[in-house]
C-alpha positions in Angstrom: 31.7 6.7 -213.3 28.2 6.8 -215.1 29.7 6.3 -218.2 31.9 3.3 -216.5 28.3 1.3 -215.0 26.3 2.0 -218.5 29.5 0.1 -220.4 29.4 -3.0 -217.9 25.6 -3.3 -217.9 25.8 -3.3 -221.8 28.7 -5.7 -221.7 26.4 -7.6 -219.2 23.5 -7.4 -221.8 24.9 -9.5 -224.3 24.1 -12.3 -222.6 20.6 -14.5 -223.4 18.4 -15.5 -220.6 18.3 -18.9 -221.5 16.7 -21.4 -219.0 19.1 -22.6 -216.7 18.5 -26.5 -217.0 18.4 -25.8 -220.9 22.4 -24.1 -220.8 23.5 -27.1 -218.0 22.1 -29.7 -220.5 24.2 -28.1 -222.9 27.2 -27.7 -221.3 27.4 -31.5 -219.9 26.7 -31.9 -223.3 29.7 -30.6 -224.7 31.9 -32.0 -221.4 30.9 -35.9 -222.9 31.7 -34.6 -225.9 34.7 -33.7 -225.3 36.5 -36.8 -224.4 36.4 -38.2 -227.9 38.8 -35.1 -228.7 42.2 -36.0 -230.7 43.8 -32.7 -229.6 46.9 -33.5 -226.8 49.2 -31.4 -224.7 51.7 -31.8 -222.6 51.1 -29.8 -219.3 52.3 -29.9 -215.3 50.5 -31.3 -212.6 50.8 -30.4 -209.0 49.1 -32.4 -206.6 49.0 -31.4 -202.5 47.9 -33.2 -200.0 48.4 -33.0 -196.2 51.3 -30.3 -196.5 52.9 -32.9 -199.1 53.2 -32.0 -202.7 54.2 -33.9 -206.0 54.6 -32.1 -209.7 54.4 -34.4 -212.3 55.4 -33.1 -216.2 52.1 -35.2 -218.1 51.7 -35.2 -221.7 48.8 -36.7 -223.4 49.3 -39.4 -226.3 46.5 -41.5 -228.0 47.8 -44.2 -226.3 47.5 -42.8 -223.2 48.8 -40.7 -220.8 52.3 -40.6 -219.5 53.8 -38.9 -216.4 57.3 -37.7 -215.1 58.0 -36.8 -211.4 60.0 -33.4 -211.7 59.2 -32.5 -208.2 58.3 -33.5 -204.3 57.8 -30.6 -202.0 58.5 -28.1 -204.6 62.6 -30.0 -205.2 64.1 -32.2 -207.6 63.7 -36.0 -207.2 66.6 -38.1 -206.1 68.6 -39.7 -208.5 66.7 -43.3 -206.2 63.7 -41.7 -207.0 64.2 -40.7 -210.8 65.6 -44.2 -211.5 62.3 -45.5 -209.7 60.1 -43.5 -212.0 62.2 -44.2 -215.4 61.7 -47.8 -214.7 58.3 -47.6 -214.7 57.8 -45.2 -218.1 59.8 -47.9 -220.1 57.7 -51.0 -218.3 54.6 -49.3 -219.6 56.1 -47.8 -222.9 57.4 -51.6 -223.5 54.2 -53.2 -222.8 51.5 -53.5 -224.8 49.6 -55.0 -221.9 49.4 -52.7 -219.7 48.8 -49.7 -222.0 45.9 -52.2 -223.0 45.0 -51.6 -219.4 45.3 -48.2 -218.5 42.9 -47.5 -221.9 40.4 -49.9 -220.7 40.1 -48.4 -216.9 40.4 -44.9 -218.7 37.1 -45.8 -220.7 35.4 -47.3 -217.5 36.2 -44.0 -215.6 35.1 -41.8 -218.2 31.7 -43.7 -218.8 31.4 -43.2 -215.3 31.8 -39.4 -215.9 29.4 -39.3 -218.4 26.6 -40.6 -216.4 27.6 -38.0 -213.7 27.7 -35.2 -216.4 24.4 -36.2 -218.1 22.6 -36.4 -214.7 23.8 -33.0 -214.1 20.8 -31.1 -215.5 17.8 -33.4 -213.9 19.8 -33.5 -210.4 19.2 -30.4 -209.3 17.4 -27.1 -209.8 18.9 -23.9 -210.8 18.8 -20.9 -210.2 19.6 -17.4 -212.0 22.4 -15.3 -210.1 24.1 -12.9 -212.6 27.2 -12.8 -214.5 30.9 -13.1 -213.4 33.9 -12.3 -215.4 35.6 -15.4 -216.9 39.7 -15.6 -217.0 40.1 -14.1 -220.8 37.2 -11.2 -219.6 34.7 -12.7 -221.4 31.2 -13.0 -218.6 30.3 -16.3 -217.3 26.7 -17.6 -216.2 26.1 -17.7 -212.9 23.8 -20.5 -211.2 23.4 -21.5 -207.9 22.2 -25.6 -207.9 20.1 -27.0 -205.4 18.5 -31.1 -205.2 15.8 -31.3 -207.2 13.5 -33.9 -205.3 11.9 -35.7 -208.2 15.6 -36.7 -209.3 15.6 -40.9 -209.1 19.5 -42.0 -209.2 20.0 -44.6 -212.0 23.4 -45.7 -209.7 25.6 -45.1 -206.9 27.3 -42.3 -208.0 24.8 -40.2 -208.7 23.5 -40.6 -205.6 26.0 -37.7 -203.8 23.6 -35.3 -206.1 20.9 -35.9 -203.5 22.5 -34.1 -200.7 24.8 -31.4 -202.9 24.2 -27.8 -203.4 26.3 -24.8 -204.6 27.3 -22.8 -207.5 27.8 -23.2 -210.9 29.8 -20.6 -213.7 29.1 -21.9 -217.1 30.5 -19.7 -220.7 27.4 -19.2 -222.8 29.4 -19.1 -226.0 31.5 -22.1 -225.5 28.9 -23.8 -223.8 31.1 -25.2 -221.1 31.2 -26.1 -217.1 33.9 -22.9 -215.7 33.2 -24.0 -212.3 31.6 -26.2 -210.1 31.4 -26.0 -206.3 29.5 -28.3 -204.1 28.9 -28.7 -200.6 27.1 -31.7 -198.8 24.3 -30.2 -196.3 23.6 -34.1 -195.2 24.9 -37.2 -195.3 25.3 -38.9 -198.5 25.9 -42.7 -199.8 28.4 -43.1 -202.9 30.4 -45.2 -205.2 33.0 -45.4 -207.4 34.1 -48.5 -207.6 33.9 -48.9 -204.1 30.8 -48.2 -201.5 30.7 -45.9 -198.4 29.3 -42.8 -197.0 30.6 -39.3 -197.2 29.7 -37.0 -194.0 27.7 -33.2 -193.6 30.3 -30.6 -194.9 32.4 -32.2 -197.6 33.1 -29.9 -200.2 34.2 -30.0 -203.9 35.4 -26.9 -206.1 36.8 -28.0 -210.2 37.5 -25.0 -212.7 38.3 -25.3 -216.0 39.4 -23.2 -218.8 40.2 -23.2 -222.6 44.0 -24.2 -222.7 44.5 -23.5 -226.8 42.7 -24.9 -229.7 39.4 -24.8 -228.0 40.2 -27.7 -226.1 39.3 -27.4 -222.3 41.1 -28.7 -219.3 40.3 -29.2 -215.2 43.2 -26.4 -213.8 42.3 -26.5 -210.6 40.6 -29.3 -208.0 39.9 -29.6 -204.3 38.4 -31.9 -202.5 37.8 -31.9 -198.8 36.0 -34.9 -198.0 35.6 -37.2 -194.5 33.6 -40.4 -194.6 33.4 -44.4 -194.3 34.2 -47.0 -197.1 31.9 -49.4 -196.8 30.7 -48.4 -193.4 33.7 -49.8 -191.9 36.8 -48.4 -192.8 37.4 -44.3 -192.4 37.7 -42.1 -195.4 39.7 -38.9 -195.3 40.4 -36.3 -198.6 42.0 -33.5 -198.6 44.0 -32.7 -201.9 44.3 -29.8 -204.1 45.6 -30.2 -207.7 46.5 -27.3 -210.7 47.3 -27.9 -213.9 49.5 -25.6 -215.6 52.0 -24.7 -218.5 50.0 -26.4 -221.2 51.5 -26.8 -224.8 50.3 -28.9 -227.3 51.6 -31.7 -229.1 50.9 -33.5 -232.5 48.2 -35.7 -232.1 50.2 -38.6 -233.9 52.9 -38.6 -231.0 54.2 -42.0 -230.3 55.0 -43.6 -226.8 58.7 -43.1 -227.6 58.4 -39.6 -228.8 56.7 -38.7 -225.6 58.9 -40.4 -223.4 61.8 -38.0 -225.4 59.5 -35.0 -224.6 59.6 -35.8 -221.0 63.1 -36.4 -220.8 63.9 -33.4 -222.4 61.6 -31.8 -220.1 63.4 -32.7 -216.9 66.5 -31.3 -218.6 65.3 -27.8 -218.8 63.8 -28.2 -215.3 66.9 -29.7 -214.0 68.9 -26.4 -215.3 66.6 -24.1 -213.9 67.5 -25.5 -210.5 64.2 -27.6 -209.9 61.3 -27.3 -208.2 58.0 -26.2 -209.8 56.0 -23.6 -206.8 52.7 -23.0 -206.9 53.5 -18.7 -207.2 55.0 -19.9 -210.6 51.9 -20.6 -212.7 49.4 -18.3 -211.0 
């Protein structure tokens, strides 16, 4: 037993005590960063919300991402529904137009993220609290995150930071977000794309992890949120979504050749008998 506490507070030891608002600057650093990578996979997504559930087979191209329904409520599609779905791959895959789209929205979305991510380490104040194990062993940073009250929102987004606080996990080597739980102690004005209020007691948890190649993915979010859009209308979230079997692809692939790989896909989920359950990836 002595011998087992001296080997985990050595193992513990190896990490640096570097400021905490020096390794967050960092790590949202490296999350911008990141979404000028040329590395794609192809992965499944399950998505749950209010006892309903969708798995979508998503694989990543360059010009954007594609998706296949290969599941609702853990069965196979209808043939109504697949047909449904296959129209709309080819519509996109066949116009130039809308992929045009989809990239242009992507870049507005993540220039949204960035701001988020590079307000990250002036938002709040953190704190020290140990180290946890991270999913390949290796120990993670723990920080708890409170609102720092000098923080001046440069938009509406931001502003949720004022009335967030929770934890933070954060891998000192890659120098990447693990985790990321909030919680609203007040009442908070937002937007994102839209204006409205979100209410005391909304919560948010995202983890990510290395998938392969050093490239990172979001593997599990959830969101339980209750509010107003624009003070009016009721707002009401309550969704979790995994991300699992990831497996990369050449970063050259085509339209066509994805829509082939997520054909081909469906086949081999189709002769396992369907259905994708959460117990299956964990």
């Amino acid at each position: 037993m002595v011998a087992l506490i001296i080997s985990v507070l050595g193992h513990a030891q190896q990490i640096p005590r570097t400021n905490p608002n020096d390794l967050v600057r960092r790590a949202a650093a490296n999350e911008i960063k990141a979404n000028d990578s040329h590395v794609y996979f192809m992965f499944k997504d399950r998505t749950e919300e209010k006892g309903h559930s969708v798995t979508k087979e998503v694989i990543q191209t360059p010009q954007g991402g594609l998706t296949r329904t290969i599941a609702i409520n853990d069965k196979p599609p209808t043939a109504e529904q697949r047909a449904k779905d296959d129209q709309k791959l080819q519509k996109f895959a066949n116009d130039p137009e809308a992929r045009r789209n989809r990239k242009e929205s992507n870049k507005e979305e993540d220039q949204r993220d960035a701001l988020m991510l590079t307000s990250l380490p002036d938002a709040f104040l953190y704190t020290y609290a140990g180290e946890e194990p991270g999913p390949n062993g290796a120990p993670l940073v723990h920080l708890t995150f409170k609102p720092n009250p000098k923080f001046d929102p440069p938009n509406h987004e931001t502003m949720v930071y004022q009335g967030m606080q929770g934890d933070m996990l954060i891998d000192p080597k890659a120098a990447r977000i693990a985790k990321i739980d909030g919680t609203l102690f007040k009442d908070v004005d937002f937007g994102w794309g839209i204006l409205g209020r979100l209410y005391k007691g909304g919560k948010f948890l995202i983890e990510q992890r290395d998938v392969g190649e050093g490239h990172w993915e979001a593997v599990r979010q959830v969101l339980q949120f209750n509010g107003r859009i624009l003070l009016v209308k009721s707002l009401t979230i309550s969704s979790t979504e995994t991300t699992f079997d990831f497996r990369p692809v050449p970063a050259g692939v085509t339209t066509a050749q994805a829509l082939e790989l997520l054909r081909k896909s469906d086949e081999v989920v189709a002769e396992n008998g369907g259905g994708v359950k959460e117990a299956n990836h964990k």
